[in-house]
C-alpha positions, -999 to 999 in steps of 0.1 A, spaced: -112 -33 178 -137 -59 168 -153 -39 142 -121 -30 123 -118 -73 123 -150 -76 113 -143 -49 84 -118 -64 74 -120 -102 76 -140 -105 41 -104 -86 25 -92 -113 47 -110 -139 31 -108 -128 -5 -67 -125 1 -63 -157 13 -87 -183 -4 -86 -176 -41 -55 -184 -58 -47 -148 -71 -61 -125 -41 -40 -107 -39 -37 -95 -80 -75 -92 -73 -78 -72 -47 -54 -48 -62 -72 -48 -93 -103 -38 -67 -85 -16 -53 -67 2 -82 -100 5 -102 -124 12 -75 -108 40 -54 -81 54 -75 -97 60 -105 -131 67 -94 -136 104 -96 -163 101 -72 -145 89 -44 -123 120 -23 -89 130 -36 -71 125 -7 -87 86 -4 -71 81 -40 -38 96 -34 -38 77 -5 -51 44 -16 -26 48 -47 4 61 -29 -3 25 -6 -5 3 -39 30 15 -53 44 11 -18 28 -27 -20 45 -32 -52 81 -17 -40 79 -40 -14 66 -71 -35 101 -63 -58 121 -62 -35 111 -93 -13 120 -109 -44 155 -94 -50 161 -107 -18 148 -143 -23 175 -138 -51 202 -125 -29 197 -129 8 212 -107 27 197 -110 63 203 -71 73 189 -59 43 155 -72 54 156 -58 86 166 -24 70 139 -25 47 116 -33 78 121 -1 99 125 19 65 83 3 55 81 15 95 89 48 91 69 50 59 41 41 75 40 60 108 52 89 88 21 85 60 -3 83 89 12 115 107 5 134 73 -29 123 70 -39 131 108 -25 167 98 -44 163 65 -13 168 36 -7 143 11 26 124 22 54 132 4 74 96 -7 106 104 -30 92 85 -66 63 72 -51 42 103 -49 54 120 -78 44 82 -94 6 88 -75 2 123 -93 10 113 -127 -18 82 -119 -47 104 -107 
């Protein structure tokens, strides 16, 4: 457990000091794994399919700082829930995650 935390405290640090970490680390992201034909397929697909997912979810926290609706974010909650332990049930078996839109968004990026 400690060396995941100390693998991922300078993200960490990078997210949370500079004013637009977050746009940066996507950026980092975005041009380091996913177009970078060196690096696996399956890490790129992966790493991609997560960025769109990021983005869905950064749209829609904003819709609903425009119209909140309390159980909509608790929806949205178990549906990023079963996203995610679905995606990492995929991967364990080793096939790419199938997300309506998302993955046929991944392809079309890779």
């Amino acid at each position: 457990m400690k060396i995941l935390l100390l693998l991922t405290f300078p993200i960490a640090i990078i997210e949370k000091s500079l004013p637009f970490g977050n746009f940066l680390l996507f950026i980092i992201l975005f041009a380091g794994l996913t177009r970078n034909p060196k690096v696996p397929y399956f890490v790129r697909y992966n790493a991609c399919q997560a960025l769109l997912i990021d983005i869905a979810l950064i749209i829609i926290s904003y819709l609903l700082r425009i119209f909140p609706i309390v159980e909509l974010g608790s929806i949205i909650f178990i549906f990023t829930l079963c996203i995610f332990i679905y995606s990492i049930s995929q991967c364990i078996y080793g096939v790419e995650p199938e997300i309506p839109l998302i993955s046929k968004s991944v392809r079309m990026q890779i």
